[in-house]
N, C-alpha and C positions, 0 to 999 in steps of 0.2 A: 504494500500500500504506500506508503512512503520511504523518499530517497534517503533523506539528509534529516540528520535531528541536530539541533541548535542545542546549545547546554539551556537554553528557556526555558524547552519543551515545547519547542515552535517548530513545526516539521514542514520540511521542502517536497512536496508531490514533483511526480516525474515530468507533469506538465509545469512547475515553476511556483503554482500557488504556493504560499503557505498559509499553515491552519496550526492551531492548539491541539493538545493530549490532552488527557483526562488528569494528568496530572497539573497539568499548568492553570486549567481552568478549577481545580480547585486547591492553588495555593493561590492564585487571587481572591478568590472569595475569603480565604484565609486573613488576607493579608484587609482585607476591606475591615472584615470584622475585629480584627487587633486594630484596624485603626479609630472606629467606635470606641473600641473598651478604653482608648487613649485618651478620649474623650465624656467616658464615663458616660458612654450607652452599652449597656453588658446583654448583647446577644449569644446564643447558644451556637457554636462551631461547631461543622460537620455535614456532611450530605447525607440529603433527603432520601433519594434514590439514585445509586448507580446507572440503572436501567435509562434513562433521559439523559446524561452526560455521555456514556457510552454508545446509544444512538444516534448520537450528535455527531460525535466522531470519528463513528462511522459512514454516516451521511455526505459529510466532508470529504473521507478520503474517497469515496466511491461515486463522489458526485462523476459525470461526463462534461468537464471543463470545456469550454467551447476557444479553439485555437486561438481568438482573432477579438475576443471580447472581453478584453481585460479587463476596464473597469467595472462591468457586469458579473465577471468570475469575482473581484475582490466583493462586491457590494452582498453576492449567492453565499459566503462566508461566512459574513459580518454581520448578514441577514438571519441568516441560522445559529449563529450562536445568541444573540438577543431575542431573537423569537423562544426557543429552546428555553434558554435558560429564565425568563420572564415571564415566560410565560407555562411552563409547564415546574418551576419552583424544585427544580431539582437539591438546592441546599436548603438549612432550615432556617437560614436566616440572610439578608444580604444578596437575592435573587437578581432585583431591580438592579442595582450600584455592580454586582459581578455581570450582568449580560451586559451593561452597557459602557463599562470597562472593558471587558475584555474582547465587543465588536468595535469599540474604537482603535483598541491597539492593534488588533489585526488588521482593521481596514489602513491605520497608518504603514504599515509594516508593508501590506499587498501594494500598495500604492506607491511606496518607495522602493521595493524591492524586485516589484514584481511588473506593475503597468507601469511605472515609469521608463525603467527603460526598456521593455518592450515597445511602448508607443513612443521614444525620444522627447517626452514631456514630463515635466518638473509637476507635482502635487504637494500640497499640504493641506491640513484639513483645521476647517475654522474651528476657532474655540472661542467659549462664551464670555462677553470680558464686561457686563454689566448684570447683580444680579437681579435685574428683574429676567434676563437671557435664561442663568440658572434655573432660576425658577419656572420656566417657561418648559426648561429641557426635561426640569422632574416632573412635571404634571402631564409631559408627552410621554417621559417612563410609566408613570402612574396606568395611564392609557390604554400601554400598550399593554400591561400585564391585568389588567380587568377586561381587557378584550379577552384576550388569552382565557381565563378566568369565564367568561362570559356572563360579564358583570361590569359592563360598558356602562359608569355613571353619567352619559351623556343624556340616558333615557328620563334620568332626573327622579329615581324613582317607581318608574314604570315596568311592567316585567318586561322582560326581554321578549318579543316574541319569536325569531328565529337565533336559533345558534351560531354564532359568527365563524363564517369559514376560515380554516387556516390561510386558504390562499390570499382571500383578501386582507387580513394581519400581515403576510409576508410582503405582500404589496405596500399598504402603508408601510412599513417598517423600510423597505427600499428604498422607499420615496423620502423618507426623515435622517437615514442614512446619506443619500444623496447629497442633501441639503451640505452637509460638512465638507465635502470634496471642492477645493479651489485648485486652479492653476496657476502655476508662478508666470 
């Protein structure tokens, strides 16, 4: 499945991507919640379920990368690890802050390492530098993992009548992704 492993835990596929292990993606979560407790919010470490992180990973290495569509292949990644992990709550604490951590560093990582210079173009990706920004970005996290959930507070209240398809989360979640990608 994969070529090259990085001392990260950031593995290089034959086609170029790279993507996270199961162990990388939960020593960030790791490291999110020590940083809570630094702060004197004491959540519980440890993963929820194996089976969700392990599917992820699988997903990734086994995807059918498309030759010519890189920042599509970065964004199919970055997409699936914040869906995944926000949405299906695979640790027991620190869901939201690890999916959206650890699709930013990948998309930064595919995007310098991988579409950059495959397409001879310079990326970097925006960061929030006012917080009402922040506050904007968590209530899009919030979003996305009561989508997930199926418990879209947009209803206001109201029961949900149909259940929200994965495809259309992954869509959103592309589209919000997106948003962060600039060119130098």
């Amino acid at each position: 499945m994969a070529s090259d492993r990085t001392p990260s835990g950031i593995f290089q596929l034959p086609c170029g991507i790279y993507m996270p292990d199961k162990e990388s993606l939960i020593l960030i979560n790791r490291e999110i919640i020590r940083h809570r407790a630094a702060h004197g919010q004491f959540d519980p470490c440890g993963v929820r379920t194996d089976v969700d992180i392990d599917l992820l990973c699988y997903r990734l290495g086994s995807h059918k990368y498309s030759d010519s569509a890189f920042i599509e292949n970065a964004l199919y990644v970055s997409g699936e690890i914040l869906f995944t992990i926000a949405c299906r709550h695979p640790f027991l604490e620190g869901n939201k802050s690890t999916a959206f951590s650890a699709a930013i560093a990948l998309l930064e990582i595919n995007l310098k390492l991988y579409a950059g210079p495959r397409t001879g173009r310079v990326f970097r990706l925006w960061r929030p530098s006012r917080p009402e920004e922040t506050e904007a970005e968590g209530r899009m996290m919030e979003r996305i993992a009561k989508w997930g959930e199926n418990d879209d507070s947009s209803q206001q209240g109201k029961p949900v009548k149909k259940k929200a398809h994965p495809g259309e989360a992954r869509r959103f979640i592309k589209e919000f992704l997106s948003k962060y990608i600039l060119e130098d």
